[in-house]
NUMAR-965337 format. One line per field, with one value per residue (C-alpha): x, y, z. Coordinates in nm, 2 decimals. Example, Ala and Ser with C-alpha at 12.3 -4.5 7.8 and 13.67 -1.06 7.14 Angstrom:
BEGIN
c1: [1.23; 1.37]
c2: [-0.45; -0.11]
c3: [0.78; 0.71]
***
This chain:
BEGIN
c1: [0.00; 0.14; 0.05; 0.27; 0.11; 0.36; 0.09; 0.15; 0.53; 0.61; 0.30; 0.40; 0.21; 0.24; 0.50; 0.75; 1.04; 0.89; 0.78; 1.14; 1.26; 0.99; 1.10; 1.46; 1.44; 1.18; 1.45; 1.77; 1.57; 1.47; 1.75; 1.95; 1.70; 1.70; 2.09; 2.15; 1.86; 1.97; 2.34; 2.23; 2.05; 2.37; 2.60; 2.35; 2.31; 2.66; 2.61; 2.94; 3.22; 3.51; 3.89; 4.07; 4.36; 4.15; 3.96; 4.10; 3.96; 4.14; 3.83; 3.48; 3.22; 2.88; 2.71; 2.37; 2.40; 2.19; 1.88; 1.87; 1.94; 1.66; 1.39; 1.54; 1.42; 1.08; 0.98; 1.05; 0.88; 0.57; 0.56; 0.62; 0.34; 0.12; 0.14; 0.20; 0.05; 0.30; 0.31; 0.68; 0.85; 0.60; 0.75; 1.14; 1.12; 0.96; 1.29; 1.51; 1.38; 1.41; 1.75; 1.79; 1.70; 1.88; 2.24; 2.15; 2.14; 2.50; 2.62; 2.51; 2.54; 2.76; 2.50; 2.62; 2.69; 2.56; 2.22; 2.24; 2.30; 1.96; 1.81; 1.92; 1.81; 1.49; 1.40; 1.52; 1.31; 1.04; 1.03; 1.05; 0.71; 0.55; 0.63; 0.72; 0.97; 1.34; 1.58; 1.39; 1.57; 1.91; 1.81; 2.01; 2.29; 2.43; 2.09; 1.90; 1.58; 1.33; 1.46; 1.21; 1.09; 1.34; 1.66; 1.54; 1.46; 1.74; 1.97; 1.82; 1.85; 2.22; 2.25; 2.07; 2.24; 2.59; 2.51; 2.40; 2.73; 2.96; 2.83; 2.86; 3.22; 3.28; 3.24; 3.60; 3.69; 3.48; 3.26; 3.33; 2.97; 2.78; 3.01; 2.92; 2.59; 2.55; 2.75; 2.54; 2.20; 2.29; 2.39; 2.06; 1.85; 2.00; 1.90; 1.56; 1.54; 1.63; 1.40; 1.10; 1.03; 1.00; 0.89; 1.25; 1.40; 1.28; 1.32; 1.71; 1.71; 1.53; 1.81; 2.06; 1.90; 1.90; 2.28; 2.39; 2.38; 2.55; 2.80; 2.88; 2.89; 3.07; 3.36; 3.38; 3.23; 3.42; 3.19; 2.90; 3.12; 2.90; 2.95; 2.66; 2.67; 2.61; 2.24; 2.32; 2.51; 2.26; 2.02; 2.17; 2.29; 1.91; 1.80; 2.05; 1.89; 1.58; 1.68; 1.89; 1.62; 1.35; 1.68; 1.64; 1.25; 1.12; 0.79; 0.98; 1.16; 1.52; 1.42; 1.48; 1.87; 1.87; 1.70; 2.01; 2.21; 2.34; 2.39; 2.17; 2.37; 2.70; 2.58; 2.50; 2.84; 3.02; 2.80; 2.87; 3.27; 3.46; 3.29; 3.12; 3.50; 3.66; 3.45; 3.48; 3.92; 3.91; 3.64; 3.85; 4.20; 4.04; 3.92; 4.27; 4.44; 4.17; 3.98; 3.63; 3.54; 3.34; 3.66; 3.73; 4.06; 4.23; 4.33; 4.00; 4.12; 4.03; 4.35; 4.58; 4.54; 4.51; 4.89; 4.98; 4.92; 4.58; 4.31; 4.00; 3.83; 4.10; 4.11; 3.73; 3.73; 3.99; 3.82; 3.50; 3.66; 3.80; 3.43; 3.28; 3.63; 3.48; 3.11; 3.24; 3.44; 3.13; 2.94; 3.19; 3.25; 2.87; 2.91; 3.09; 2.86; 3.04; 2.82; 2.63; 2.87; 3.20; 3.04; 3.00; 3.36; 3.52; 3.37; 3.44; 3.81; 3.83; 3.72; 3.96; 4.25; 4.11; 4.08; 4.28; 4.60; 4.62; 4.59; 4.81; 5.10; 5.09; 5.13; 5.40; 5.59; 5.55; 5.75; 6.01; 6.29; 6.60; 6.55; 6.62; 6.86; 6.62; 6.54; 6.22; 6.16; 6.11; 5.94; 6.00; 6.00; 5.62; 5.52; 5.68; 5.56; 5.19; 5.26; 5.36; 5.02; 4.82; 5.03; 4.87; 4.51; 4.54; 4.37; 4.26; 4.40; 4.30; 4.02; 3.74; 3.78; 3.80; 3.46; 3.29; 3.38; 3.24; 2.91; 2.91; 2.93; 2.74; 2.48; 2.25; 2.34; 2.21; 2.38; 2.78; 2.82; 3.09]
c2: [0.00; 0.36; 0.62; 0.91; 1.09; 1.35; 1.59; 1.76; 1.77; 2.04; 2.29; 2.60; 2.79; 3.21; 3.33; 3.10; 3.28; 3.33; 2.95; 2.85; 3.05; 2.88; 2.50; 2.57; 2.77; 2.47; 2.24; 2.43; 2.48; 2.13; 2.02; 2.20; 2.17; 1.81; 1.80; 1.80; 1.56; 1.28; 1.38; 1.27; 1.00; 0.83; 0.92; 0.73; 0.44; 0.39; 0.46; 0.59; 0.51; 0.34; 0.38; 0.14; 0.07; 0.19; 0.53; 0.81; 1.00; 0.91; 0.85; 0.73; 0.98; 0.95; 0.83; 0.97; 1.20; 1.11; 1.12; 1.49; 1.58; 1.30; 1.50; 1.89; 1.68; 1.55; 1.91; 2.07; 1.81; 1.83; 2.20; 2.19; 2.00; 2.22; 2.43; 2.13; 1.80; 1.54; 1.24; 1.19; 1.36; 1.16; 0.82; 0.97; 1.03; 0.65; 0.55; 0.81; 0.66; 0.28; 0.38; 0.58; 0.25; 0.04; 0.28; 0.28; -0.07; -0.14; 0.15; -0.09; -0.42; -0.44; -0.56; -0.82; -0.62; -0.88; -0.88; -0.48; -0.48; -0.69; -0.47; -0.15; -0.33; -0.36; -0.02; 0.11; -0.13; -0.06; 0.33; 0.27; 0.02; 0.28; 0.64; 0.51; 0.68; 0.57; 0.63; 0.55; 0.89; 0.94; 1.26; 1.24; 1.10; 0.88; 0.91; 0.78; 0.89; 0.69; 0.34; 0.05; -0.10; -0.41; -0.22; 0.08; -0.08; -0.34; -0.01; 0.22; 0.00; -0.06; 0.29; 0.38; 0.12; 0.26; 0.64; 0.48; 0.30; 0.60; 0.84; 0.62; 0.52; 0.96; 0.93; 0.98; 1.27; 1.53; 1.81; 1.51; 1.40; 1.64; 1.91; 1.71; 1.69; 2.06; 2.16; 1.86; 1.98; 2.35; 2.25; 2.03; 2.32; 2.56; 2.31; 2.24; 2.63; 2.65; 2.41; 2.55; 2.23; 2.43; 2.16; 1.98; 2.31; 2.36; 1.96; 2.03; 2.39; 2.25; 1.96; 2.18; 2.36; 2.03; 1.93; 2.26; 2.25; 1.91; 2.04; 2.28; 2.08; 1.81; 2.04; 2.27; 2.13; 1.94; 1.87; 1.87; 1.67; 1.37; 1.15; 1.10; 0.75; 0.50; 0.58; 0.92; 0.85; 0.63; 0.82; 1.10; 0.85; 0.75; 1.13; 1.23; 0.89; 0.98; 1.36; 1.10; 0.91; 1.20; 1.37; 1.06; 1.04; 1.10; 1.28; 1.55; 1.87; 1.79; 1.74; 2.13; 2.11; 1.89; 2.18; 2.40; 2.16; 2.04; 1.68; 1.56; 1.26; 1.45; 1.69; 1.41; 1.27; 1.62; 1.67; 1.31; 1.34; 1.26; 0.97; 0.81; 0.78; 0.74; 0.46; 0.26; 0.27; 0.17; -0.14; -0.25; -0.20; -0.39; -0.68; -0.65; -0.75; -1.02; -0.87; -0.83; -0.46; -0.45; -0.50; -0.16; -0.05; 0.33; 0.40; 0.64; 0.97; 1.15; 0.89; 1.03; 1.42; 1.27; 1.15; 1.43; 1.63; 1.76; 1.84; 1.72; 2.03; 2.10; 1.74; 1.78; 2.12; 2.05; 1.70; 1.95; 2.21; 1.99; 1.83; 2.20; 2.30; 2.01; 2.14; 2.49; 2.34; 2.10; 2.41; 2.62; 2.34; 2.33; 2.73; 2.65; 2.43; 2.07; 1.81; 1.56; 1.33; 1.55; 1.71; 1.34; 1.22; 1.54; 1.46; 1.09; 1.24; 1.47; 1.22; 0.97; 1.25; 1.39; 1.04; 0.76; 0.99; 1.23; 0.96; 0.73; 1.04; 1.12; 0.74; 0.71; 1.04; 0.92; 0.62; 0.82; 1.05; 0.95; 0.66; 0.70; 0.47; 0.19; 0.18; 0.33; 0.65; 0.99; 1.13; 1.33; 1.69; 1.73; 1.51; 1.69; 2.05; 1.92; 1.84; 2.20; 2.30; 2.03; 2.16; 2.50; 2.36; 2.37; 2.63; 2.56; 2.81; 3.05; 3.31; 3.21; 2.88; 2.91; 3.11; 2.87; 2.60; 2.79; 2.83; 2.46; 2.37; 2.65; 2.67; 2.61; 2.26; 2.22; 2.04; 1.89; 1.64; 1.42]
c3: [0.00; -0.07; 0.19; -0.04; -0.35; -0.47; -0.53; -0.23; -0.13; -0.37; -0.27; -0.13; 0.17; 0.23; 0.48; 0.35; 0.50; 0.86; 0.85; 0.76; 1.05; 1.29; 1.20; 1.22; 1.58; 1.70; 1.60; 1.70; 2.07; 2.08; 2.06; 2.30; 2.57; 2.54; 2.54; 2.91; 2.99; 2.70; 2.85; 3.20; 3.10; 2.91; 3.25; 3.47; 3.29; 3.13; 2.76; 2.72; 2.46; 2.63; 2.52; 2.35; 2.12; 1.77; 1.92; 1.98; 2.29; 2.63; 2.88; 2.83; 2.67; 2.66; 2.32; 2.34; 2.10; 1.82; 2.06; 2.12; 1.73; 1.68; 1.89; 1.77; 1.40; 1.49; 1.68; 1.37; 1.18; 1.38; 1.34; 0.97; 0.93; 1.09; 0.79; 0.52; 0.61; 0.41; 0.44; 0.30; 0.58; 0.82; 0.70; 0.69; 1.04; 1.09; 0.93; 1.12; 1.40; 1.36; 1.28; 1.52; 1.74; 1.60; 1.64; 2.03; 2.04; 1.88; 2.07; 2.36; 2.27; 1.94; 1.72; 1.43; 1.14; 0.93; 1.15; 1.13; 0.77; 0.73; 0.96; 0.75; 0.43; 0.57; 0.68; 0.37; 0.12; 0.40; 0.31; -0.06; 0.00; 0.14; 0.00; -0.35; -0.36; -0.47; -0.73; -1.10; -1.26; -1.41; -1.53; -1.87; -1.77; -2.05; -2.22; -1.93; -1.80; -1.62; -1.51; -1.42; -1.05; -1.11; -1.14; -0.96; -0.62; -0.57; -0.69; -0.45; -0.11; -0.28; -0.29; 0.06; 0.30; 0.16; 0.22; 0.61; 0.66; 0.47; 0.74; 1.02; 0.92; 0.93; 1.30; 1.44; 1.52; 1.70; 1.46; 1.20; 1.08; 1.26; 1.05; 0.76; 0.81; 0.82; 0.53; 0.34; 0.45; 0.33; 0.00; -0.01; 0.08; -0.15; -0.46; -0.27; -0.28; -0.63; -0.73; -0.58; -0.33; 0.03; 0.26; 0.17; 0.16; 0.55; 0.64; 0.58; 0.72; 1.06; 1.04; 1.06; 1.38; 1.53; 1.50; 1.57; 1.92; 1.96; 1.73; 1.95; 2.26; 2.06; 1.97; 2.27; 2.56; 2.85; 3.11; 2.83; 2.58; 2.40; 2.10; 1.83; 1.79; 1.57; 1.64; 1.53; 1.23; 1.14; 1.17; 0.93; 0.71; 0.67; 0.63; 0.40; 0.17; 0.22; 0.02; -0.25; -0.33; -0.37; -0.58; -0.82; -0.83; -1.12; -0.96; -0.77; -0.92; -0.95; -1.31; -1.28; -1.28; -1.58; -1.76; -1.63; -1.81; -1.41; -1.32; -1.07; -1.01; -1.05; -0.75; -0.50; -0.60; -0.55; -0.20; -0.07; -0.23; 0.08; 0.28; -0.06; -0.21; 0.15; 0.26; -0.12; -0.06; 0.29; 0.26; -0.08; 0.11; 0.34; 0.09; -0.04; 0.25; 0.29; 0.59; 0.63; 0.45; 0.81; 1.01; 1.19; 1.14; 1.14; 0.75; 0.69; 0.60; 0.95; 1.08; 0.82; 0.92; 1.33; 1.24; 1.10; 1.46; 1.34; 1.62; 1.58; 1.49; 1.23; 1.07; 1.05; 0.88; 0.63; 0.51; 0.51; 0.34; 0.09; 0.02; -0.04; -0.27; -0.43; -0.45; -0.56; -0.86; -0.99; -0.98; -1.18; -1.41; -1.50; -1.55; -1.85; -2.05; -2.01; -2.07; -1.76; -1.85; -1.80; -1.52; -1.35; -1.48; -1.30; -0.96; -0.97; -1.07; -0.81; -0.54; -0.62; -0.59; -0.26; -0.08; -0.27; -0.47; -0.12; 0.12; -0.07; -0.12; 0.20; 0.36; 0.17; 0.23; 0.65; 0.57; 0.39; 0.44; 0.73; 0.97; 1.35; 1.54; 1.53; 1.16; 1.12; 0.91; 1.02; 0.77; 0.45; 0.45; 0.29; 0.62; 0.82; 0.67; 0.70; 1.05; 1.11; 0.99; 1.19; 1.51; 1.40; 1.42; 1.83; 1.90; 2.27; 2.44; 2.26; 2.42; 2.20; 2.24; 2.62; 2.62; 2.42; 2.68; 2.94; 2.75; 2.68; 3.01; 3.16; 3.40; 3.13; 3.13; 3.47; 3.79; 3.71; 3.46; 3.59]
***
């Protein structure tokens, strides 16, 4: 049975820009007021992310995080569809949620990731049963148009459960995916924008009012510090599909962009650059080597810059800056009048560069150069130049950064989190 008819996502009600400032504050306030509570909650029952040889923080933190960007979500949800009853955004958050479920339980347990895989394979196939909704569009690309339910399907849960896993495999270092998810959302809502589809335009405005404030908390606070988890990355992971698939439906509006002569498919590539093409080297390295591509290991592209002396914050904002630089140069690249195909071609290239050719450039120049007493390198001077810079990214005694700690863990965040 489908409970979705397209007729009504794309409808647009009066006020626009005061409703779009409504969501996004519901969901930014949401969110931080159920930050403490869902921070409390994870202290008194020992949800918490332990140390060990393969993470990188030094104590346990608590891993609750997803939960509070979860509810700042579905408040803005329920007050966007006090304006615009739609029933698409009703079964995302359905999803969101089961996924959200299912993240809290491996956080807890360590779930199977064969039984989690089936478990992501089902939600996914579940949402496409019941919106209709999935990718059955190539918008041009090569010549194709509309594809059909037997390739389309099995394509789009291909497509779905690796955009869930990509994002969860982001969280490493802190400001990592919830940075991501902010910067992804943005350039999602300025297509959605350009379109002329508001109520996705204000679902990925209010979902970046909800991660906002564990951004913060993530990066700055102490006390107040708390990791997303896999129920958080999962959950974004889900969200983020949800926008792919409507991108690749053939009754929404992204049909739009084609007319501009812009690659649909190129533009989710260019958006998703970093942990589409990051994920695909480390799970083949990993095949390579004859490991399981599940087998958790340190060789994403967060490790290398964490090597190279990088904080968190400024590992995370250069892989992010990178991903925009390579936004910014799809989008000039279409200003020119290359074809989808080109368009497409260039982002796959760039991709490849940014986490294969770097990674693999770097690695080698930090097994080159002179050895120590012991035999093992030092290092060639290109190593050791990026290292100055990732020294520079400490910025934690500076004055801003000391202020912002003391609004993490303020007195809004109630009595001491220990």
């Amino acid at each position: 049975m489908i409970f979705f008819e397209g007729s009504n996502i794309n409808k647009k009600p009066m006020n626009e820009f005061i409703i779009a400032i409504l969501v996004t504050a519901t969901a930014f306030l949401s969110s931080a007021f159920i930050f403490p509570i869902a921070l409390r909650f994870a202290i008194q029952h020992d949800i918490v992310d332990s140390p060990n040889v393969r993470k990188l923080q030094r104590r346990p933190i608590p891993v609750f995080g997803g939960v509070a960007v979860y509810v700042g979500v579905l408040a803005g949800i329920i007050v966007l569809n006090l304006f615009i009853s739609n029933m698409f955004l009703f079964w995302g958050a359905v999803a969101m949620f089961f996924m959200l479920i299912i993240g809290v339980w491996d956080d807890r347990k360590d779930v199977s990731p064969f039984l989690r895989l089936f478990l992501e394979i089902s939600i996914v196939y579940s949402f496409i049963v019941l919106t209709n909704v999935y990718i059955n569009d190539f918008h041009g690309l090569w010549g194709i148009h509309e594809i059909k339910p037997a390739l389309g399907i099995p394509l789009s849960i291909f497509v779905g459960v690796g955009i869930i896993n990509a994002i969860n495999l982001m969280d490493g270092v802190d400001g990592y995916s919830s940075g991501y998810g902010i910067m992804t959302c943005g350039w999602f809502a300025l297509a959605f924008f350009n379109v002329g589809n508001f109520v996705l335009e204000c679902m990925m405005l209010l979902a970046i009012g909800a991660l906002l404030p564990f951004f913060m908390h993530n990066v700055f606070g102490a006390k107040s510090k708390m990791f997303i988890g896999d129920g958080g990355t999962l959950m974004l992971g889900t969200l983020l599909t949800v926008m792919v698939f409507y991108s690749m439906w053939n009754g929404g509006k992204m049909c739009a962009l084609e007319r501009k002569g812009i690659s649909v498919i190129a533009f989710l590539l260019a958006i998703g650059c970093v942990p589409i093409f990051d994920t695909l080297r480390v799970m083949i390295s990993r095949m390579l080597r004859g490991s399981s591509p599940f087998h958790p290991d340190k060789t994403h592209l967060h490790h290398l810059f964490v090597d190279l002396g990088f904080s968190h914050l400024g590992a995370a904002l250069f892989i992010l800056f990178a991903n925009f630089m390579v936004v910014v140069m799809f989008l000039l690249i279409c200003q020119v009048g290359t074809s989808l195909e080109t368009q497409t071609y260039a982002v796959l290239s760039m991709g490849v560069l940014i986490t294969t050719v770097f990674y693999k450039f770097m690695r080698y120049h930090q097994n080159a150069g002179p050895v120590d007493e012991e035999g093992y390198p030092q290092g060639s001077k290109i190593w050791h130049l990026m290292c100055k810079v990732g020294k520079w990214t400490h910025r934690e005694d500076r004055k801003y950064w000391r202020v912002l700690k003391q609004l993490m863990d303020g007195p809004m965040m109630g009595k001491k989190m220990t």
